[in-house]
N, C-alpha and C positions, 0 to 999 in steps of 0.2 A: 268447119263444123261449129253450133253456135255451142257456147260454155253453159253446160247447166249444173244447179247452186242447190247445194242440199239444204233441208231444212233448216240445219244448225247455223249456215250460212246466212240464209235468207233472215233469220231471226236478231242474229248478230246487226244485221244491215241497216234490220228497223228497228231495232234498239228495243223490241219482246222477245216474249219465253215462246219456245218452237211450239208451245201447244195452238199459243194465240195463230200463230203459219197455220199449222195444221187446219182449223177452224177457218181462216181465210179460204184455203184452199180447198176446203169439203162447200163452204159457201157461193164459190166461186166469184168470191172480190179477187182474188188474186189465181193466176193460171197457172196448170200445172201439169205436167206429166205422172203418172203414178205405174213407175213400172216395176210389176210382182205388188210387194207391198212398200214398197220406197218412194216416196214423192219426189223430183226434181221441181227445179223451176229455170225456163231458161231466161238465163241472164236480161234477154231484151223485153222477159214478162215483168220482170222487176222492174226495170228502167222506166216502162210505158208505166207501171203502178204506180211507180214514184213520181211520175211527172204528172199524173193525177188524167190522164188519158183515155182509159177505160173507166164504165161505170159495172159495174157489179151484174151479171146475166142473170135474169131473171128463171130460176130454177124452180121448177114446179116442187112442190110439197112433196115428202114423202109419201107413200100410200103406204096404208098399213093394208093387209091380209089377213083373212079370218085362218082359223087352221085350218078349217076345210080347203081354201086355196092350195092353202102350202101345203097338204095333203096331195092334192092335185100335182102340184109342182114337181114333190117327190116321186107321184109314180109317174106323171112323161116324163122327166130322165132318168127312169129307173136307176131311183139308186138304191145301192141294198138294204136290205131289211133293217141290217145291223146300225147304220147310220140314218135312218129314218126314226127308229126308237129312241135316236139320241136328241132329233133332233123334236119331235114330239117331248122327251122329258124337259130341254131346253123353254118346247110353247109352255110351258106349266105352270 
């Protein structure tokens, strides 16, 4: 099984703060696993990174949503009322 390197790791390795990892990894310079809310990175993503091997995926733009969408959103997966109002004060 291949060894995978937490952030704190990964940041030690390149010699920055695990925020700059995280930004790597949301940008997808650097590969990663994100499992629950914890990022891994396995060991041979690093190695390929270091050795300058992969270039950066080209990730589409965010799209933003009007609230009408995300209105839509919330009732196909029916979520309750109660978490809908929260998440409507959140668009405000």
């Amino acid at each position: 099984m291949e060894r995978a390197l937490t952030v704190p790791q990964v940041a030690e390795r390149l010699s920055v703060h695990p925020k700059t990892v995280y930004n790597m990894l949301v940008r997808g310079e650097l590969r990663g696993v994100k499992v629950g809310r914890v990022w891994r990175v396995p060991a041979e993503e690093l190695e390929v990174f270091l050795r300058g091997e992969r270039v950066a995926e080209n990730r589409p733009a965010l799209r933003e949503y009007t609230r009408r969408e995300i209105r839509r959103f919330l009732e196909a997966d029916k979520v309750d009322e109660a978490t809908a109002r929260k998440v409507e004060q959140l668009l405000q």
